[in-house]
C-alpha positions as semicolon CSV with decimal commas, in nm:
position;residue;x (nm);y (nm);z (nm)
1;X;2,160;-14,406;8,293
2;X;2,402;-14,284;7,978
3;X;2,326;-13,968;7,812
4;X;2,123;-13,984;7,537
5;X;2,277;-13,897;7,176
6;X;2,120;-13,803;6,861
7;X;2,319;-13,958;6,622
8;X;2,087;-14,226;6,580
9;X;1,800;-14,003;6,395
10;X;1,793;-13,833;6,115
11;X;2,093;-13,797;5,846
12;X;2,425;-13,737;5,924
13;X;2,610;-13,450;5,776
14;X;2,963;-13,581;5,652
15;X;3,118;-13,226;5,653
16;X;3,481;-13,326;5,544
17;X;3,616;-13,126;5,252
18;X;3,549;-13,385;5,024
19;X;3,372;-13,598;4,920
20;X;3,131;-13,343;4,942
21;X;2,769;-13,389;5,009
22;X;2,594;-13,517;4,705
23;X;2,243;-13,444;4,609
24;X;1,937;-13,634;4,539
25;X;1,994;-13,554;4,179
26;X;2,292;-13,698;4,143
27;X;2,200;-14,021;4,374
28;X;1,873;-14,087;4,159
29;X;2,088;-14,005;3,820
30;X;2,290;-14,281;3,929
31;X;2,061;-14,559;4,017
32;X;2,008;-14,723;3,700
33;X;2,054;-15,035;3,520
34;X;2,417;-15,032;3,317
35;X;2,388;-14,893;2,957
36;X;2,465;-15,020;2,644
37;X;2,824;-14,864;2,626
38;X;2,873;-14,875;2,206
39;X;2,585;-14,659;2,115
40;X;2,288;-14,471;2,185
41;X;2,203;-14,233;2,437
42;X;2,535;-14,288;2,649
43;X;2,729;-14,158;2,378
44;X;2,527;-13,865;2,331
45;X;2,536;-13,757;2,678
46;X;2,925;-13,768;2,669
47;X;2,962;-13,528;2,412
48;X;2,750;-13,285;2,612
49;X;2,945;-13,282;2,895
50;X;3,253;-13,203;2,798
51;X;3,136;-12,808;2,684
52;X;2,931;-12,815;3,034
53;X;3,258;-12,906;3,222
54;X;3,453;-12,631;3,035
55;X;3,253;-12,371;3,098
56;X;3,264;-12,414;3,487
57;X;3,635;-12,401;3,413
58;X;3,583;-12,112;3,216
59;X;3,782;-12,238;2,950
60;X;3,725;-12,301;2,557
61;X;4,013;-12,500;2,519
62;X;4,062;-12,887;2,563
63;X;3,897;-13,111;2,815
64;X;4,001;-13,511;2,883
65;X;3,808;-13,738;3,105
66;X;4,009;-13,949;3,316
67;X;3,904;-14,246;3,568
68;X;4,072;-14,188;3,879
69;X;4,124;-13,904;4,130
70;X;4,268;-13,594;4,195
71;X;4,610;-13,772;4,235
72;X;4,568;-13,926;3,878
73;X;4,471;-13,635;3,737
74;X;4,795;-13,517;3,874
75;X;4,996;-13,727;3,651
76;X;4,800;-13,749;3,357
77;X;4,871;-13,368;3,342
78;X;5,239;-13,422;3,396
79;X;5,286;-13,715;3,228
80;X;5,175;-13,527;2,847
81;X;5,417;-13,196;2,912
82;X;5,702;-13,283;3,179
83;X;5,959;-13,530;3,051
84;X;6,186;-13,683;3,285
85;X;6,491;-13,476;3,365
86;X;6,290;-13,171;3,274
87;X;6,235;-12,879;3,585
88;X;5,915;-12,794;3,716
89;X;5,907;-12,557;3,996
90;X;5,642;-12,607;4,312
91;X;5,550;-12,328;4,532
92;X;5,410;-12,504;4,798
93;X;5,131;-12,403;5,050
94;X;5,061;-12,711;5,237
95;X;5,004;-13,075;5,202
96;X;4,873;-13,064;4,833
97;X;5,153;-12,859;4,667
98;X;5,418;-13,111;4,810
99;X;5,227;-13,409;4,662
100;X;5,196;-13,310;4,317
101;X;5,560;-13,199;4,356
102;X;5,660;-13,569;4,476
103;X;5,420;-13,695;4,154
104;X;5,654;-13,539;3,964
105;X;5,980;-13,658;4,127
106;X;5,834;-14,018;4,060
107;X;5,768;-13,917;3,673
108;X;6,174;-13,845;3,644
109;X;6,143;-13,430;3,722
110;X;6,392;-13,241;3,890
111;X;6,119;-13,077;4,133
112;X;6,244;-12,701;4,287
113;X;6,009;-12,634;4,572
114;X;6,009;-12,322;4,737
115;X;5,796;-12,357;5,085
116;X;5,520;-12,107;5,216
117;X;5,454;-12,330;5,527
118;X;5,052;-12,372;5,588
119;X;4,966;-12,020;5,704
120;X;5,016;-11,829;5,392
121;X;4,919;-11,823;5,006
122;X;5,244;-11,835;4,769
123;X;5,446;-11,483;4,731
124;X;5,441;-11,345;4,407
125;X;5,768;-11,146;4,478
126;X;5,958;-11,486;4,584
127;X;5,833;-11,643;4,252
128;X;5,913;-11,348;4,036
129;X;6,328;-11,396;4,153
130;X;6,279;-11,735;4,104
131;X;6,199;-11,698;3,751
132;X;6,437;-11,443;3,695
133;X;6,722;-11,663;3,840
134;X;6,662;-11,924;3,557
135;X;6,798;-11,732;3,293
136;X;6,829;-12,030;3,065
137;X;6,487;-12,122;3,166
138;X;6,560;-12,458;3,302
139;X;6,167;-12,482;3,445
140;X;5,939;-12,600;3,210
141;X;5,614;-12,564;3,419
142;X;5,518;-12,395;3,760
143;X;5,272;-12,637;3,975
144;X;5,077;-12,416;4,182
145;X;4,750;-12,557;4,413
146;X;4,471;-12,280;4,409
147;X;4,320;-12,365;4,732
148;X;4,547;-12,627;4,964
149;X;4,274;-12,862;5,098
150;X;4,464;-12,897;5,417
151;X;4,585;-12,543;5,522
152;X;4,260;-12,422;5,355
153;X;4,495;-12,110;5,214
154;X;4,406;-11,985;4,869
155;X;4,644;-11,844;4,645
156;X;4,674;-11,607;4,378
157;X;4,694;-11,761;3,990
158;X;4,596;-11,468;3,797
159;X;4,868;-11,325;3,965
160;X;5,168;-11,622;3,907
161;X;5,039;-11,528;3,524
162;X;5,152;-11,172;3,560
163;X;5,493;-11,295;3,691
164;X;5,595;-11,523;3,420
165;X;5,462;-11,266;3,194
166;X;5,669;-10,994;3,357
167;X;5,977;-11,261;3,332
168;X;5,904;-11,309;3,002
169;X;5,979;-11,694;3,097
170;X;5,813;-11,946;2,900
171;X;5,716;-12,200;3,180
172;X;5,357;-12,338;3,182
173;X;5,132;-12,239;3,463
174;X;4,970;-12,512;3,579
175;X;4,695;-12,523;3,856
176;X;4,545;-12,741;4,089
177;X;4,183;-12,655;4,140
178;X;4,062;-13,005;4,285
179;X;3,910;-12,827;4,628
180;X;3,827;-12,497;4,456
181;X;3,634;-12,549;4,073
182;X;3,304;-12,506;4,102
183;X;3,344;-12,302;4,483
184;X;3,650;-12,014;4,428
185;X;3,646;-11,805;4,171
186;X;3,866;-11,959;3,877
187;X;3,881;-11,841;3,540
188;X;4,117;-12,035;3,329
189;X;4,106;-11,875;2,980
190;X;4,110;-11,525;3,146
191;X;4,363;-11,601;3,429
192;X;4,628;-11,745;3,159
193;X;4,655;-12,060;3,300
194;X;4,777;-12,326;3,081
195;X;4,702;-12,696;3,240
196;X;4,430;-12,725;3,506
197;X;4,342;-13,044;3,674
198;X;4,036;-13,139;3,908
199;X;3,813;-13,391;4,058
200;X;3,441;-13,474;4,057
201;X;3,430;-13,508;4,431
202;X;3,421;-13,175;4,570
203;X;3,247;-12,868;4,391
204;X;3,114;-13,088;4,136
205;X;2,908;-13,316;4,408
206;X;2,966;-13,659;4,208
207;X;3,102;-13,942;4,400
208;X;3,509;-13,970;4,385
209;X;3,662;-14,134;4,094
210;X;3,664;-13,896;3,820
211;X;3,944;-13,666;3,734
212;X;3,978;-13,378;3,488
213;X;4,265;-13,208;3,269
214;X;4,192;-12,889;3,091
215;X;4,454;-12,777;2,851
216;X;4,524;-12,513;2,621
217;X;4,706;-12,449;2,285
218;X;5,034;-12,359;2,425
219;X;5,043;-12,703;2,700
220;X;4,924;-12,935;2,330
221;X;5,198;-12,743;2,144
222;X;5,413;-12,921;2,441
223;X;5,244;-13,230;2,420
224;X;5,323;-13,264;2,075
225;X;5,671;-13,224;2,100
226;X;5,721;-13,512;2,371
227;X;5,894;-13,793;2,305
228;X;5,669;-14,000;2,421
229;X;5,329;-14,077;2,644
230;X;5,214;-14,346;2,768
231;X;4,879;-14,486;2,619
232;X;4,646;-14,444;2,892
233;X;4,739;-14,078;3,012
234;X;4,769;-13,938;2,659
235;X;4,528;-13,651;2,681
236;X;4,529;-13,625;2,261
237;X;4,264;-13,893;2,212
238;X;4,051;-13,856;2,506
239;X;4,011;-13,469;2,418
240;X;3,921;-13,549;2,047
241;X;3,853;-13,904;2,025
242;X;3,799;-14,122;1,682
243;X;3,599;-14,401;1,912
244;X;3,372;-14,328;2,235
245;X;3,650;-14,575;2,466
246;X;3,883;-14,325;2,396
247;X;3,777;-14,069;2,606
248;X;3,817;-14,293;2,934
249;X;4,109;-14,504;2,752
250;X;3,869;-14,827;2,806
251;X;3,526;-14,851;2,960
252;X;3,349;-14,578;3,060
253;X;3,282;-14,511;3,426
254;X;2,927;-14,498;3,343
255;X;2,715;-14,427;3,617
256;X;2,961;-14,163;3,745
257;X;2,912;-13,985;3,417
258;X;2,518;-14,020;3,495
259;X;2,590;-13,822;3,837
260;X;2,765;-13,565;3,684
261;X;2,490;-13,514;3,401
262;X;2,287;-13,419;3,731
263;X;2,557;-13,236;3,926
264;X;2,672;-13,027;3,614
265;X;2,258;-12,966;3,564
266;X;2,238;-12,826;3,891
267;X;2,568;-12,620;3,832
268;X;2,431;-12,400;3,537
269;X;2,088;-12,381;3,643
270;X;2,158;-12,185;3,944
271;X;2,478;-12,009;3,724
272;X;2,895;-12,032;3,820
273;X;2,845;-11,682;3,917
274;X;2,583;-11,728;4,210
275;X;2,742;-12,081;4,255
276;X;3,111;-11,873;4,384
277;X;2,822;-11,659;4,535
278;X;2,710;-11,911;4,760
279;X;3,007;-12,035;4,903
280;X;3,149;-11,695;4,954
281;X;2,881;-11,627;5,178
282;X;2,831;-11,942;5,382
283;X;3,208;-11,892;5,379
284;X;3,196;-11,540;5,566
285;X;2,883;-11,664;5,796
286;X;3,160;-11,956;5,905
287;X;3,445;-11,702;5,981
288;X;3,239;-11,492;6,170
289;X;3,129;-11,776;6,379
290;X;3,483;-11,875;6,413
291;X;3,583;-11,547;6,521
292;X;3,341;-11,508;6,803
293;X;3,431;-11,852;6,925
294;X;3,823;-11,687;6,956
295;X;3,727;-11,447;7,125
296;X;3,812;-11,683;7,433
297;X;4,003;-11,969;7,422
298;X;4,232;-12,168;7,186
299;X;4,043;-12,192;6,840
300;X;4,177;-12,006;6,593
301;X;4,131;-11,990;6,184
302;X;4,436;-12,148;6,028
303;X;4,435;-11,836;5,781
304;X;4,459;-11,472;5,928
305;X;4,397;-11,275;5,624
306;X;4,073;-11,326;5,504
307;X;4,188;-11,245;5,168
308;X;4,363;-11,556;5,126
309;X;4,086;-11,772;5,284
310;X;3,921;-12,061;5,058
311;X;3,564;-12,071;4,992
312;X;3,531;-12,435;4,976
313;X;3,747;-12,573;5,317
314;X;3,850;-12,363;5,630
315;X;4,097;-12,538;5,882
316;X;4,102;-12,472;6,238
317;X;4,381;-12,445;6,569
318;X;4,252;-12,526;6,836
319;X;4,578;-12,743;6,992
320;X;4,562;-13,067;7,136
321;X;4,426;-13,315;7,202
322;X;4,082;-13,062;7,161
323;X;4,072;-13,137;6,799
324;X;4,053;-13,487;6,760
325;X;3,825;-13,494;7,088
326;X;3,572;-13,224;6,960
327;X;3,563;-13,469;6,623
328;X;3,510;-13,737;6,802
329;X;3,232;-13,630;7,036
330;X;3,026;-13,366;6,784
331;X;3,052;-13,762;6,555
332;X;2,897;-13,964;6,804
333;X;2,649;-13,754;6,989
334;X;2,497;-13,524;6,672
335;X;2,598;-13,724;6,379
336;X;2,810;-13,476;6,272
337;X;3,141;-13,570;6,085
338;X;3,445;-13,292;6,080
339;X;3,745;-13,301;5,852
340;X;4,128;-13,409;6,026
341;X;4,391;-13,222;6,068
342;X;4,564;-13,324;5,706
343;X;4,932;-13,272;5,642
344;X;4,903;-13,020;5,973
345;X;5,160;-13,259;6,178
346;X;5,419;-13,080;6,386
347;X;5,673;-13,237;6,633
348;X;5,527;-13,131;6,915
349;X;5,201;-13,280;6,769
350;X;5,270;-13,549;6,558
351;X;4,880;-13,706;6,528
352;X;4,751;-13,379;6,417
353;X;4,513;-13,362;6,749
354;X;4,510;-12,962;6,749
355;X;4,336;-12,941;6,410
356;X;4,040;-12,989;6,255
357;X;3,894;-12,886;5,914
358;X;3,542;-12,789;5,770
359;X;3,421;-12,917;5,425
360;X;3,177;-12,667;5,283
361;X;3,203;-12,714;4,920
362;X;2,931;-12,779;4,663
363;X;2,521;-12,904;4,785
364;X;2,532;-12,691;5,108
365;X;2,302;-12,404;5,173
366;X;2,242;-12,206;5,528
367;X;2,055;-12,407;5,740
368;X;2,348;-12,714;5,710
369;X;2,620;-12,431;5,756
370;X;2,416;-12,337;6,103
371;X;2,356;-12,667;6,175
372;X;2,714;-12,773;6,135
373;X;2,838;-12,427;6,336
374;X;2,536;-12,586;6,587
375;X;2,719;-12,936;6,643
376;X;3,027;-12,772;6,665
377;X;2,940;-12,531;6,949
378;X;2,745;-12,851;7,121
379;X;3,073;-13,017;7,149
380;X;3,265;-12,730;7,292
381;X;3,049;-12,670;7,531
382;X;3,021;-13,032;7,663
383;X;3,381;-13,126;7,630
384;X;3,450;-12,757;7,848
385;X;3,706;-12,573;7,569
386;X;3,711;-12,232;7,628
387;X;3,562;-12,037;7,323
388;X;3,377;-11,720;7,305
389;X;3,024;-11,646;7,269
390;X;2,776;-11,526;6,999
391;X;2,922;-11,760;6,719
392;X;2,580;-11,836;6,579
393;X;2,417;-11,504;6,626
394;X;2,727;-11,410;6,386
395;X;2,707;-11,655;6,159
396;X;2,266;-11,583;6,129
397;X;2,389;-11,190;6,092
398;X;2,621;-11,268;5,838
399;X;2,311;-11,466;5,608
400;X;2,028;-11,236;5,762
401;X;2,239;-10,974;5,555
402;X;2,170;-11,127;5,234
403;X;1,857;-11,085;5,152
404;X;1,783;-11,186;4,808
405;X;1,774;-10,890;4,509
């Protein structure tokens, strides 16, 4: 007689770091006949999210709406202040900061990279010499990822402000904050960051496909000087359009824009404050579970310093092949769906077997953050990897010491 499994009942909790979970509200904002998309209420809705989505950014600058990704959001940034031939320099801490940095090397850039490996947030100190190496201030723009969505580090962009203050260099900051709006703090206006880019699928809870560029005076001042951009990734019209098609450069993704209505709703009812909040806590209730569990055996948190730990994503060593086994088993047997190893390869494990990753970004509360430590401590104990014990007594002390005010 096989074992039974319990996949079969109930939901299953896709806890990958993105797309995140998405809520009700957002699933029964979206299930509608298509709108008229020339006039009426559509329309009006539009306009009101655009001051909803800047002030989760914390910005009262520009917003454009694009259809696509994170990745297209990428170059839509790029494409309106970066023309080819022109520097940009990457400081890289994982997967994410190399891809925007190749996005740029196939828009024409002359990409400098300097590499932080996937274990630690970028160094302010490397980046200040940097700067003050390029006297003639060759970079136009420095391309930094808040929060790497595969080495789960978090780095410091109020701080890269400071440095090409200090430098006096002109470069734009520009930040990736596709895993972290809406889960780290981010303040854009406040922080000095110029160009921001983001996608709907991870703090905002609305299904992949929308991106977002936020820009300020100083990146338009650049935008107005290029030579040229191309029609659909000029962010001029879609942040002060004449017609409605011009903020999505063509029809408008409409039923996305319904789930965001709902997601952004949600957002500012409970407040960005108590949002960052949240996931700081569920956050700390995860490490501590973490920790316990490394107490014995192999698992370890990809980031030491808790400092520099996201909010939103937390990626875990626990060497192979225990990763992609404990994925596979806590999947089939509790319905419970873990995050891969991303960009994590190494030569001595080139399938990325040793990692895993933890999604807990946007709709999540404490019971799914125990019931996802839950699955995960079923499936080390029935595939035998050593780990420590206590991991959800931890976790529960961690939220048992919240109590609300």
């Amino acid at each position: 007689m096989t074992s039974p499994t319990t996949r079969h009942g109930g939901r299953g909790y896709l806890a990958i770091p993105g797309p995140s979970v998405m809520p009700e509200e957002v699933l029964r904002a979206m299930h509608r006949a298509a709108p008229n998309i020339y006039e009426g209420d559509l329309i009006e809705m539009t306009r009101g999210l655009i001051p909803d989505l800047a002030r989760v950014a914390r910005t009262e600058h520009d917003t454009a709406i694009y259809i696509g990704n994170g990745h297209a959001a990428w170059e839509a940034a790029l494409a309106n202040v970066i023309a080819p031939g022109e520097r940009v320099l990457v400081p890289a801490t994982g997967r994410f900061g190399h891809g925007w940095g190749d996005m740029a090397t196939g828009l024409g850039a002359d990409v400098q990279v300097i590499d932080f490996g996937r274990q630690a947030p970028i160094d302010l100190d490397v980046v200040a010499e940097t700067l003050a190496a390029d006297a003639g201030h060759a970079i136009k723009a420095v391309l930094a990822v808040h929060v790497d969505t595969s080495s789960s580090v978090r780095s410091d962009i109020a701080g890269l402000r400071r440095v090409l203050d200090a430098a006096g260099h002109p470069a734009l900051l520009m930040a990736d904050c596709i895993a972290s709006l809406g889960c780290d703090v981010f303040e854009m206006d406040a922080w000095g960051v110029d160009v921001m880019v983001t996608g709907s699928q991870k703090g905002l809870m609305t299904p992949p496909g929308l991106s977002f560029v936020f820009f300020n005076d100083r990146a338009a001042a650049v935008r107005a000087r290029m030579p040229r951009v191309s029609r659909y990734w000029d962010w001029t019209p879609r942040a002060d359009p004449e017609f409605f098609f011009q903020y999505f450069g063509g029809t408008a993704p409409t039923h996305h824009l319904f789930g965001l209505r709902a997601a952004l709703d949600m957002v500012h009812a409970e407040g960005v404050e108590t949002v960052w909040a949240r996931h700081a806590l569920l956050a700390r209730a995860i490490w501590a579970a973490c920790d316990a569990w490394s107490t014995e055996g192999p698992l370890r948190l990809n980031i030491a310093d808790r400092a520099h730990r996201s909010h939103a994503v937390t990626a875990l060593r626990i060497g192979k092949p225990h990763g992609t086994r404990l994925r596979k088993w806590v999947e089939s047997n509790v319905g419970l769906t873990l995050g891969i190893g991303l960009g994590m390869a190494t030569e001595d494990d080139p399938g990325q077997d040793g990692f895993f990753r933890l999604g807990h970004m946007g709709h999540v509360n404490g019971q799914m953050i125990m019931g996802l430590l839950g699955g995960i401590g079923a499936g080390l104990r029935a595939l035998d990897i050593p780990h420590g014990p206590g991991a959800l007594d931890a976790a529960a002390a961690v939220l048992a010491g919240a109590a609300p005010d």
